[in-house]
Every structure is written in C-alpha cells, then in structure tokens.
Z-matrix of the N, CA and C atoms (Angstrom, degrees):
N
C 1 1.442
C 2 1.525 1 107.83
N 3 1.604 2 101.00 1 115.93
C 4 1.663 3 95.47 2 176.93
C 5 1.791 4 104.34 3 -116.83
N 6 1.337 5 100.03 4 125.24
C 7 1.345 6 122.32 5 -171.22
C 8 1.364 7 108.64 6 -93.03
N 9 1.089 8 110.16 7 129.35
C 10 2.069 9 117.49 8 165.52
C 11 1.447 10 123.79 9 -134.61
N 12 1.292 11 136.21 10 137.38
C 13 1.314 12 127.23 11 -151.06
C 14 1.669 13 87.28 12 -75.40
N 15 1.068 14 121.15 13 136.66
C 16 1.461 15 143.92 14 172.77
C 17 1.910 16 85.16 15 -49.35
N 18 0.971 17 140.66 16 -76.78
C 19 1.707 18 131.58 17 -178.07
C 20 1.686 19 103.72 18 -21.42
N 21 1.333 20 114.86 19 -54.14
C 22 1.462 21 115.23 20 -154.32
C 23 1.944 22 109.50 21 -105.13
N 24 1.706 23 94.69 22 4.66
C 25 1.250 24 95.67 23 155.49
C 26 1.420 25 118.18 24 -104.82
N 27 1.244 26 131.98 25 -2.88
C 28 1.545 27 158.17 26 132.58
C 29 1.756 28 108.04 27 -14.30
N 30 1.785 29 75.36 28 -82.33
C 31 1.426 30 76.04 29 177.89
C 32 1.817 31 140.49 30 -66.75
N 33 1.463 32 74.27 31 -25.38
C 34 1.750 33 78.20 32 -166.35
C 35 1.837 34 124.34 33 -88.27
N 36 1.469 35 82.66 34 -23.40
C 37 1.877 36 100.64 35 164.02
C 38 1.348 37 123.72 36 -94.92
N 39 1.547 38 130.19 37 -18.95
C 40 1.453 39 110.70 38 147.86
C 41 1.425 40 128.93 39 -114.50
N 42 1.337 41 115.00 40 156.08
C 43 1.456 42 109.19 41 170.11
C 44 1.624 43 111.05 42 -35.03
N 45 1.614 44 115.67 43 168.25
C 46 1.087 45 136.95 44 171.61
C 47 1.589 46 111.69 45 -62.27
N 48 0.988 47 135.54 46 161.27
C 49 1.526 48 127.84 47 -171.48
C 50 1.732 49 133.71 48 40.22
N 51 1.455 50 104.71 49 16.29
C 52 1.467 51 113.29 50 -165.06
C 53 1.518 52 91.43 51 -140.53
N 54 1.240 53 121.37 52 -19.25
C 55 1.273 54 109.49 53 156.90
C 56 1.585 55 132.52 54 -13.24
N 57 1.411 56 121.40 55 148.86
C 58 1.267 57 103.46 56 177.16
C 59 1.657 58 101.19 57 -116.94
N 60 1.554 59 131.99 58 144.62
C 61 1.173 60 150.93 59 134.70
C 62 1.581 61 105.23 60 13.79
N 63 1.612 62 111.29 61 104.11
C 64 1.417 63 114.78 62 178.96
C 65 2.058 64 105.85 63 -59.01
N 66 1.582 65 111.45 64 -21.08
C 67 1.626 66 81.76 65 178.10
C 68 1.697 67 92.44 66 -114.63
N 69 0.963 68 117.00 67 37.12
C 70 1.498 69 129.16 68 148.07
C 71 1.258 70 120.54 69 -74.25
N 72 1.667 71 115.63 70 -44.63
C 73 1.364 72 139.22 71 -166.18
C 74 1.834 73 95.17 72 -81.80
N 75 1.362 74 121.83 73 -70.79
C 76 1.233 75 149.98 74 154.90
C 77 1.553 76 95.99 75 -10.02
N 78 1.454 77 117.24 76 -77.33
C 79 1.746 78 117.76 77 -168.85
C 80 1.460 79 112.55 78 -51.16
N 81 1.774 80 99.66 79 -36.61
C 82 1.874 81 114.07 80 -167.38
C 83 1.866 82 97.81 81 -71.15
N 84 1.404 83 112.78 82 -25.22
C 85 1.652 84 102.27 83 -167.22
C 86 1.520 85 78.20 84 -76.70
N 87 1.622 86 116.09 85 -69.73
C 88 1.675 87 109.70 86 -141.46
C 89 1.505 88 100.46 87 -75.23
N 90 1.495 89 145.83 88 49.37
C 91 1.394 90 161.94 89 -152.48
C 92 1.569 91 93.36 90 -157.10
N 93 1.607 92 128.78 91 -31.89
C 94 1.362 93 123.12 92 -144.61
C 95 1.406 94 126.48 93 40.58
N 96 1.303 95 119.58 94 31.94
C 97 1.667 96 117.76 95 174.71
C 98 1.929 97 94.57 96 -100.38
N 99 1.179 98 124.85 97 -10.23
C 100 1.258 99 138.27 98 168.88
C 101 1.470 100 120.51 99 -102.65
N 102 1.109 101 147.25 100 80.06
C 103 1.276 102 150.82 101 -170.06
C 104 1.519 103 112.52 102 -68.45
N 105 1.532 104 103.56 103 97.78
C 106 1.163 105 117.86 104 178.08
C 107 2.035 106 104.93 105 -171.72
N 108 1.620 107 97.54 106 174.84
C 109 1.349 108 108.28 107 168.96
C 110 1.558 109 139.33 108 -110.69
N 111 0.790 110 155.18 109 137.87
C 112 1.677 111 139.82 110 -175.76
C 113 2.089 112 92.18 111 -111.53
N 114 1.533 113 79.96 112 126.20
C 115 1.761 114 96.86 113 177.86
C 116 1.374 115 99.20 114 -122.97
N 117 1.776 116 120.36 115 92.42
C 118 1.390 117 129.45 116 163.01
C 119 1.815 118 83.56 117 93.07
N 120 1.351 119 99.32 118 -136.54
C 121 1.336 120 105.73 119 -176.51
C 122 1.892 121 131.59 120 -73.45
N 123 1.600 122 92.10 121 -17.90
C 124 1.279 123 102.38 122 -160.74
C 125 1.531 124 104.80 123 -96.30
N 126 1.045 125 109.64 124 129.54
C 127 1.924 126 119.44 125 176.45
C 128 1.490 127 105.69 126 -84.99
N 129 1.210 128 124.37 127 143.31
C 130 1.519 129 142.16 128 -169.99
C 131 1.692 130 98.51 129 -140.97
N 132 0.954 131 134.61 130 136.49
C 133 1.630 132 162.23 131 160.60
C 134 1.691 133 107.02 132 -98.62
N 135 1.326 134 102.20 133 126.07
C 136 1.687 135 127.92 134 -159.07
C 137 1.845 136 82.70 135 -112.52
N 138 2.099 137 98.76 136 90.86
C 139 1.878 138 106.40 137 177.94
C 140 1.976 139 91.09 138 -72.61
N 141 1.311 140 122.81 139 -3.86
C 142 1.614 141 97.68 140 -168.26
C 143 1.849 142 93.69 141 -91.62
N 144 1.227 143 112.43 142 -9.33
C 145 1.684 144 98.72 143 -152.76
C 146 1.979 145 82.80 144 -114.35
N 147 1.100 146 132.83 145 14.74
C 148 1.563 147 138.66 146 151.76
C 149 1.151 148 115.03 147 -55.30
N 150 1.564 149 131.39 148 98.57
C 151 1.613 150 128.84 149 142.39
C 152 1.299 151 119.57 150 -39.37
N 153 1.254 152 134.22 151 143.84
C 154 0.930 153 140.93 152 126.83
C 155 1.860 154 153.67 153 -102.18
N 156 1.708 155 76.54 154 1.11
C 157 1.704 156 92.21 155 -169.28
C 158 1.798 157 95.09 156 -163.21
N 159 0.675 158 98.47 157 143.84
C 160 1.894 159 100.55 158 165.62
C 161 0.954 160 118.72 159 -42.46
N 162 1.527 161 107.33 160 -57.87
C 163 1.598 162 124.34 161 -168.86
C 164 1.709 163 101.33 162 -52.44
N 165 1.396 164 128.77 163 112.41
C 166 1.706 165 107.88 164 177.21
C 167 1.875 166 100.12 165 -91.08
N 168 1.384 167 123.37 166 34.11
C 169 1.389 168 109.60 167 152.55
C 170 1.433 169 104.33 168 -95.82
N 171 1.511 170 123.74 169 -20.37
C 172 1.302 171 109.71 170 -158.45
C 173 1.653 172 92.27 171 -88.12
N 174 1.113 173 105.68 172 -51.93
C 175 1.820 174 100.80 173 163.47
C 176 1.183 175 101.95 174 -16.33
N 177 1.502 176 108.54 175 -92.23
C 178 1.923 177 108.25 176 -162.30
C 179 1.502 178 104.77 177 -58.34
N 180 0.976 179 141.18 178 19.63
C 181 1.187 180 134.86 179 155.88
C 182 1.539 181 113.99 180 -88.45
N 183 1.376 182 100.61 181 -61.10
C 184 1.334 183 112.19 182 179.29
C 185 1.899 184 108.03 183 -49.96
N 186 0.824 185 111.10 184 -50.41
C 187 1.582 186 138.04 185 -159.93
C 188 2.088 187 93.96 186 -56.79
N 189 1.186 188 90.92 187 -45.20
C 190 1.635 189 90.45 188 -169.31
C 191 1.756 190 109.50 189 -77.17
C-alpha cells in the first residue's frame, strides 16, 4: 500500500488549474470511487489500489 497525502496527489497528477476540489477529492475517498483513507483530518490516496485501464495486467504493469 502506497499512500500520498491526497494535497500532493492534487498536485502532482494534474496540471495546474485543472486540479480537482480538495472536498471533491475528500467526497471521492469517503464515496470509495477514490481509493484511499482519511486518518483524523488528513486524506491519503492508496497510488497501488488506482486503475487505470480495465485490463488489470496493464495496471500491474503500469503500477510497477
């Protein structure tokens, strides 16, 4: 399980201004359409449990 504070997966996976809404991000974890956890206040995004394709070989491809 690789954890990243939902802020710095914000930043670092979309462009600048295309960002999405920190309780956008927040609704998508505690919804589970966002795979991640919130510990106390702070939201974390789970990069190992991210689809990217149907296919889950291309995932674990991608993933590694």
């Amino acid at each position: 399980m690789k954890l990243i504070k939902a802020t710095q997966f914000r930043t670092r996976y979309f462009e600048k201004g295309s960002e999405p809404d920190m309780k956008t991000l927040k609704r998508l974890i505690d919804d589970g359409e966002l795979p991640g956890q919130r510990f106390g206040t702070i939201y974390y995004v789970d990069l190992d449990r991210i689809t990217v394709s149907a296919n889950p070989l291309v995932n674990k491809v991608l993933a590694a």
